[in-house]
C-alpha positions as CSV (number, residue, x, y, z in Angstrom):
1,X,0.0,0.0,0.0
2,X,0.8,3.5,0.2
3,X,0.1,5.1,3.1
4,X,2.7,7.5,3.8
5,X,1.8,8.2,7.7
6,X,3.2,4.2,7.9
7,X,6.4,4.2,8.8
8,X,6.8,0.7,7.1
9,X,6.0,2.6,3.8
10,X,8.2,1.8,1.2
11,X,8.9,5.4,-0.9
12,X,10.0,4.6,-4.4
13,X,13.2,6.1,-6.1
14,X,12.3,7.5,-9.6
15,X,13.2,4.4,-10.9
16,X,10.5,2.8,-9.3
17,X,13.0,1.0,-6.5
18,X,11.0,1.0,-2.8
19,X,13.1,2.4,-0.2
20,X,12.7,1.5,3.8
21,X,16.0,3.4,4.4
22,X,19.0,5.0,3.1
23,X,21.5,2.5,5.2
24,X,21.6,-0.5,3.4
25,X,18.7,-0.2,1.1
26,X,18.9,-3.6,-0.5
27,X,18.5,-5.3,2.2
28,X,15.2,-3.9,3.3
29,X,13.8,-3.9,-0.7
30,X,15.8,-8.1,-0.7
31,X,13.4,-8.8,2.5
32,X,10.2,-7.0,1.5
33,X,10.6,-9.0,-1.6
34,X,11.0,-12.2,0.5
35,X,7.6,-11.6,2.3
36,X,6.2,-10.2,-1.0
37,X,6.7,-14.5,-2.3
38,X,5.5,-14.9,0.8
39,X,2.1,-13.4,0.7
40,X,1.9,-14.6,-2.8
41,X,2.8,-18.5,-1.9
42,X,-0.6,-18.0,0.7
43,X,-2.8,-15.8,-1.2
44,X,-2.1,-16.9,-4.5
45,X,-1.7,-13.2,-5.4
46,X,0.9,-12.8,-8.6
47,X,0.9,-9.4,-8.3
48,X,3.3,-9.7,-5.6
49,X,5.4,-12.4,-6.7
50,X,5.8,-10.1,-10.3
51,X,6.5,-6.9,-8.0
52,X,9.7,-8.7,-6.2
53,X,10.6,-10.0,-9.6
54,X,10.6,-6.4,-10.6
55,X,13.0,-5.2,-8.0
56,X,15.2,-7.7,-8.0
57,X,15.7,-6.6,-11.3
58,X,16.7,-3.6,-10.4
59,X,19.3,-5.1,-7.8
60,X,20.9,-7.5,-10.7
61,X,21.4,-4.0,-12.9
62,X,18.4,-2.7,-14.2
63,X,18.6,0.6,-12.7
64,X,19.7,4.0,-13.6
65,X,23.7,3.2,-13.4
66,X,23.1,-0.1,-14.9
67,X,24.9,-1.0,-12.1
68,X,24.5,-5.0,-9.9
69,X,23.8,-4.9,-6.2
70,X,25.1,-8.2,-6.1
71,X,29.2,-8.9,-5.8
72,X,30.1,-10.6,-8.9
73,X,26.9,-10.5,-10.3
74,X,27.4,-8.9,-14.2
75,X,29.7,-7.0,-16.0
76,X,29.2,-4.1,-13.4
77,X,28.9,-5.2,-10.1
78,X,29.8,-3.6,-7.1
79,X,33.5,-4.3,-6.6
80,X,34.5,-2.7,-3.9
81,X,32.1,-4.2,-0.7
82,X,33.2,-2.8,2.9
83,X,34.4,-6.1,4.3
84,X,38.3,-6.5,5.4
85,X,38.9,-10.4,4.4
86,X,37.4,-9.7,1.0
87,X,39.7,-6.6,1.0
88,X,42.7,-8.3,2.2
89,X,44.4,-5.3,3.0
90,X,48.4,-6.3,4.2
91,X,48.3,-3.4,7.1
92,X,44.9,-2.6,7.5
93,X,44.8,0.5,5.3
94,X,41.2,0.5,3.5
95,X,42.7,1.6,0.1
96,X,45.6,-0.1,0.0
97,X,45.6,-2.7,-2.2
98,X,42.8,-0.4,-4.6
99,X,41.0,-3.5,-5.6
100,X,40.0,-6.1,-3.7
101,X,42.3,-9.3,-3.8
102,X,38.9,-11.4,-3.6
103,X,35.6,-11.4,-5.1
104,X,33.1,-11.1,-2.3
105,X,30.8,-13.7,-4.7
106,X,26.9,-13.2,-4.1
107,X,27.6,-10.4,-1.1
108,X,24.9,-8.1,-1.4
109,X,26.0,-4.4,-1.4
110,X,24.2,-1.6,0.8
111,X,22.2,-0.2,-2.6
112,X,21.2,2.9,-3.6
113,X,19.5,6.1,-2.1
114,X,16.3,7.6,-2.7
115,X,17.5,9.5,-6.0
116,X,19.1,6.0,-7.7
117,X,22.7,7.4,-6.2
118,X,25.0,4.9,-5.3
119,X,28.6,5.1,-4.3
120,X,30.5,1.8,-4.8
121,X,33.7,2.5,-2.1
122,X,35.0,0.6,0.4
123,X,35.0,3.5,2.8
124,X,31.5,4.5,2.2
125,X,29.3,1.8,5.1
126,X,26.1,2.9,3.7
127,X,26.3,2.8,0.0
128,X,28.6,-0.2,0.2
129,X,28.6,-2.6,3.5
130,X,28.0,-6.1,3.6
131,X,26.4,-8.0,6.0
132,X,24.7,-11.3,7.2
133,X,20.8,-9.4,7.4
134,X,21.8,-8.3,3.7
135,X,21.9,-11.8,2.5
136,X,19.1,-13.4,4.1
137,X,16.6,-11.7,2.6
138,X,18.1,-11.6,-0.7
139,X,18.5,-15.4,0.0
140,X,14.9,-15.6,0.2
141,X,13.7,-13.6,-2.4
142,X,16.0,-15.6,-5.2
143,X,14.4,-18.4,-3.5
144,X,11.1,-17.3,-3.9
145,X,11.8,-16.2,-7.2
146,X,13.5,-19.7,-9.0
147,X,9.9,-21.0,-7.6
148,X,7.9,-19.1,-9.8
149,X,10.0,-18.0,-12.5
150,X,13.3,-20.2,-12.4
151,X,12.2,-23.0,-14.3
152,X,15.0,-24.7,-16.2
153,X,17.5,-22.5,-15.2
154,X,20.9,-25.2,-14.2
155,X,23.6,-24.4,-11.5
156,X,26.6,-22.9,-13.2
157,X,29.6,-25.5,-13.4
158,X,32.7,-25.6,-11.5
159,X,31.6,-21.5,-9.5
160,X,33.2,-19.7,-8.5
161,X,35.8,-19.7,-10.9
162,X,39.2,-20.6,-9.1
163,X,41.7,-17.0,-8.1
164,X,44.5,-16.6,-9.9
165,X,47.9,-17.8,-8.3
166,X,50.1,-15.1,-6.9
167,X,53.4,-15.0,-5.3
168,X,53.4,-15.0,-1.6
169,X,56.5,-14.3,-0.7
170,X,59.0,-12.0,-2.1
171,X,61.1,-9.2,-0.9
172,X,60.9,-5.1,-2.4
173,X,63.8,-3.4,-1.6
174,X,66.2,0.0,-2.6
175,X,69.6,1.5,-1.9
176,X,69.9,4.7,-0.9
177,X,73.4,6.1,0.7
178,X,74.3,2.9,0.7
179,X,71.5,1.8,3.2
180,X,69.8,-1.2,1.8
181,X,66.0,-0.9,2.8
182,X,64.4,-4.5,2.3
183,X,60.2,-5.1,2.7
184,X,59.9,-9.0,3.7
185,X,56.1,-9.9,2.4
186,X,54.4,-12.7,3.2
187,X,51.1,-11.9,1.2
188,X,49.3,-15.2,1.4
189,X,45.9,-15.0,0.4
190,X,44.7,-18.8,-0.5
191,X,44.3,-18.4,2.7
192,X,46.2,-15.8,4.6
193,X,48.0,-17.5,7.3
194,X,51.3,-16.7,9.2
195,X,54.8,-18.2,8.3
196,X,56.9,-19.0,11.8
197,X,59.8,-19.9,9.6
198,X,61.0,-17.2,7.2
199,X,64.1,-15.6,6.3
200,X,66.3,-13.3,3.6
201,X,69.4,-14.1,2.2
202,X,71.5,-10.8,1.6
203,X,74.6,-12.0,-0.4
204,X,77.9,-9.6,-1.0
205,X,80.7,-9.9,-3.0
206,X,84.3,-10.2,-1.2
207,X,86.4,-8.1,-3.7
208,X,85.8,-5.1,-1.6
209,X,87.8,-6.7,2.2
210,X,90.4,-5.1,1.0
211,X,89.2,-1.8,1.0
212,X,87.2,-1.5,4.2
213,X,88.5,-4.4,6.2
214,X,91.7,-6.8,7.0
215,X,89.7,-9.6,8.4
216,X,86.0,-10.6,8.4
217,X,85.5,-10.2,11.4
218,X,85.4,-6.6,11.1
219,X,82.6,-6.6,8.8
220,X,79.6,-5.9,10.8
221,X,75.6,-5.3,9.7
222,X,74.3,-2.0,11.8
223,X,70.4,-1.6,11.5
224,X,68.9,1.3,11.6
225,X,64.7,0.4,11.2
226,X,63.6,-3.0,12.5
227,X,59.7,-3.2,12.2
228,X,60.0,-6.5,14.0
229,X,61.2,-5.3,17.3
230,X,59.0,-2.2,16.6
231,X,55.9,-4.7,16.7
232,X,57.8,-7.0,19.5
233,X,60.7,-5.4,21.1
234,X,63.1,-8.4,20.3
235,X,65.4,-7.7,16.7
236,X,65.7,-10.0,14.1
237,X,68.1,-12.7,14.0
238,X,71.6,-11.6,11.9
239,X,73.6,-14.2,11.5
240,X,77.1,-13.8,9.0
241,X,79.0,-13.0,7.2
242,X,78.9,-16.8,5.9
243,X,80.9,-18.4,2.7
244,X,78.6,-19.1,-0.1
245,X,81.1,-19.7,-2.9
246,X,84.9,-20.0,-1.7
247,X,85.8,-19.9,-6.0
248,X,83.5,-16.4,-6.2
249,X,84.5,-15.2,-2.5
250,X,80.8,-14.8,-2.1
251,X,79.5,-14.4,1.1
252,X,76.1,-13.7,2.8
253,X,73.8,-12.4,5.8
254,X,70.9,-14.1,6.7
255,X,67.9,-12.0,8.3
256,X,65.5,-14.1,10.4
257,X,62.3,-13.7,11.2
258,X,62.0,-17.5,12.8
259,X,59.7,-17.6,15.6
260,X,57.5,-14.8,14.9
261,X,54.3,-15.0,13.6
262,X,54.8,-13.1,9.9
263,X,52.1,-11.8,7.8
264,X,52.2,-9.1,5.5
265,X,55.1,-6.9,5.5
266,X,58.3,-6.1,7.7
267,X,60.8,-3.6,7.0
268,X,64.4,-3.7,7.7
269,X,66.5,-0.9,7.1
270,X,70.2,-1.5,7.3
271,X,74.2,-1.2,5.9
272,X,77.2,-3.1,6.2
273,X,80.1,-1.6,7.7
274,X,83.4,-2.3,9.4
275,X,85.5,-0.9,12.9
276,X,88.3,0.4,10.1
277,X,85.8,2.1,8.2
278,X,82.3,2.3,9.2
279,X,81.3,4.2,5.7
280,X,83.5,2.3,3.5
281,X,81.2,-0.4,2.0
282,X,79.6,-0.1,-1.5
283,X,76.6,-1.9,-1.7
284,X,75.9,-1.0,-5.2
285,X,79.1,-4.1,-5.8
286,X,77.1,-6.7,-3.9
287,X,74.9,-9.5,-5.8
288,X,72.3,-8.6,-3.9
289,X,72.1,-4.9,-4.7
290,X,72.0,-5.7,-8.5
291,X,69.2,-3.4,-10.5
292,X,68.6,-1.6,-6.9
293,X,68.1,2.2,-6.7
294,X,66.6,4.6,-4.6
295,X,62.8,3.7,-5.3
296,X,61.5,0.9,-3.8
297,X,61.2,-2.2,-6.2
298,X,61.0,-5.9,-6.5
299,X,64.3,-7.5,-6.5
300,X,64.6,-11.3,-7.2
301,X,68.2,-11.0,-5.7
302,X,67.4,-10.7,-1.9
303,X,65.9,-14.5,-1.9
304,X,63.1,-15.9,0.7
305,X,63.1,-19.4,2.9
306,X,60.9,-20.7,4.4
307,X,62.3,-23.6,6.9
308,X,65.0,-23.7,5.5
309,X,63.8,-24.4,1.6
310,X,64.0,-21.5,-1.1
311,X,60.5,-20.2,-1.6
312,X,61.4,-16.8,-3.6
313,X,64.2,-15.8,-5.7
314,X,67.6,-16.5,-6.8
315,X,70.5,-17.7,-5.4
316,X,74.3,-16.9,-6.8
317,X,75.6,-19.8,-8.9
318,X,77.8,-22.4,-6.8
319,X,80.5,-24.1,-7.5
């Protein structure tokens, strides 16, 4: 009906969409439609079951902005639903990544105001949020719906289609006054999960000893940003310099991260340096520094482990 003194009134948009409320939209229209199927299933009354059919139109993208209330749902769905695991933001920054690393498939998005806007943003909670209430009506409704006009219609094979691989691990870095500034990443996402077992494999060339150091054990790593003992107050693990190739005179640090719980990024700023001559070292020499500059960028050359096995990267050649 159309009372307007009832506050269950239902004021269409000048598309014809009924509104309850501006916050989350759909799902009042996805419930109304629900009892709509309802009413019809007991009363035998069509005009109701056609009505929901009509508005759940609307929803799947015939509207004003052509636009699909319904996550994955057409060639312009709503891609950006407020919901963090369908986000999968690495440090909790809503627009960073941009676009979601999943597909929130069959989430039903706040909708649209009384004028047919809608805003499809992350950020926005009442254009774009997601929720449990949201779905069961529109649950429902499609429900209601395949009853009396689904006939026919077969389940889609082998949906949702499977997410592209990624890699997980791999480490950004750049060299800048011959500080090397490394980002660890564990960016698993099939399913997140945290790696107790990871480290980076820093690997220098010898040639330089000479210049900076008479022995080895003068060569020392100094840090100067540890996220790690930021988040935890205890440093990552150094351990080095150690012999990789004797025939090469290459050597290497290892950075461990073994025995924290690692997911998403860690930054470690540091420099190698000796007592002789603590500004000496040229990083820009060292394998691990090849193709590095002052922007940050991903390097092949600073290699991941996880226990113990390579995961990311490339190693020097061996003899």
């Amino acid at each position: 009906h159309e009372d307007t003194n009832d506050t269950n009134y239902l004021a269409p948009t000048p598309a014809g969409f009924k509104v309850l409320s501006i916050w989350g939209s759909a799902r009042y229209n996805a419930t109304a439609q629900l009892c709509a199927l309802m009413y019809s299933t007991y009363t035998g009354r069509t005009d109701f079951a056609d009505w929901a059919r009509g508005q759940m139109d609307y929803i799947m993208g015939k509207n004003p902005l052509n636009r699909s209330y319904i996550v994955g749902f057409g060639a312009n769905a709503a891609s950006r639903p407020h919901h963090r695991a369908a986000h999968g933001s690495f440090n909790d920054n809503l627009f960073d990544p941009i676009d979601h690393h999943h597909i929130l498939w069959g989430g039903l998005v706040g909708g649209p105001d009384p004028q047919d806007h809608h805003t499809d943003a992350i950020d926005d909670f009442i254009y774009n949020e997601v929720a449990i209430d949201y779905n069961a009506g529109l649950v429902g409704a499609l429900a209601g719906l395949y009853i009396y006009y689904g006939q026919g219609q077969k389940i889609l094979e082998d949906f949702p289609p499977a997410e592209p691989e990624v890699d997980q691990y791999f480490v950004e870095a750049m060299e800048n006054d011959r500080h090397i500034t490394l980002i660890l990443h564990n960016d698993s996402i099939h399913p997140p999960h945290f790696e107790r077992n990871i480290k980076v494999r820093y690997f220098f060339n010898s040639d330089q000893l000479q210049a900076v150091s008479k022995t080895f054990e003068d060569i020392a790593v100094q840090i100067f940003i540890d996220e790690q003992k930021t988040i935890s107050e205890e440093a990552v693990a150094v351990r080095g310099p150690l012999i990789w190739n004797v025939r090469t005179g290459m050597y290497y640090y290892d950075f461990d991260w073994s025995g924290y719980d690692i997911w998403g990024r860690r930054t470690l700023e540091f420099a190698l340096t000796s007592a002789t001559n603590p500004q000496g070292w040229d990083p820009k020499n060292d394998w691990s520094c090849q193709d590095l500059t002052s922007t940050q960028k991903l390097t092949p050359y600073i290699p991941v482990y996880l226990n113990g096995q390579l995961a990311y990267g490339e190693e020097p050649p061996t003899p």
